[in-house]
N, C-alpha and C positions, 0 to 999 in steps of 0.2 A: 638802462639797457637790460632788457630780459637775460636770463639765465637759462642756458640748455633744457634743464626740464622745464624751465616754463613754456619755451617755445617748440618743445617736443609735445607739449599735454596740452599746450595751450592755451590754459590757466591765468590767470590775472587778477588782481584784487579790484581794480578798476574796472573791469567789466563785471566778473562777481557769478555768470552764470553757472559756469562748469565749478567755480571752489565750493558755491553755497550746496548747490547738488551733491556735491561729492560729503561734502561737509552732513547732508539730510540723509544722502545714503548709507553711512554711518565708517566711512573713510576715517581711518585716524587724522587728529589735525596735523598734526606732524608730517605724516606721507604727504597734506593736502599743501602744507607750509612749503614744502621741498617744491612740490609740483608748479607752485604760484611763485618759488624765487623769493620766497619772504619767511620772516622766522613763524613762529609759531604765537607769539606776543601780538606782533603785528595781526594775522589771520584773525585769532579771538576776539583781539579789539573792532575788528572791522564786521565780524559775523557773531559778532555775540547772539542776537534772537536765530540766527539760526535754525535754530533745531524745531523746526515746521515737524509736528508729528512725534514727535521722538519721546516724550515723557512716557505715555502710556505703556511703552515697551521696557525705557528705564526703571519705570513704578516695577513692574512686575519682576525684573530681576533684583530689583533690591529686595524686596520682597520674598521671592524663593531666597537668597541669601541668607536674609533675615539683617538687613542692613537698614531697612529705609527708618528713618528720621520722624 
């Protein structure tokens, strides 16, 4: 049975459209975990590739940081 925010945001792991988006649009997974009714554990496990696009922007803050590996 869904959960208030999920059915408020509409969100689902099983469909996947609106969490991986939100997940690419750089939505904490936590906010995203809540929204989909599911922990945070679960969400990662399921969208781990994910992050379509996203390194290139990561490189570079680690980077001005002075963090990257």
């Amino acid at each position: 049975m869904p959960g208030r925010a999920q059915e408020a945001h509409g969100a689902s792991l099983r469909c996947g459209g609106k969490a991986a988006k939100w997940l690419n649009d750089g939505v904490p997974p936590a906010q995203v975990a809540e929204w989909a009714g599911n922990s945070v554990a679960v969400l990662l496990a399921t969208y781990a590739r994910c992050g379509d696009g996203q390194l290139p922007d990561l490189r570079r803050r680690l980077e001005a940081a002075g963090d990257l590996p």
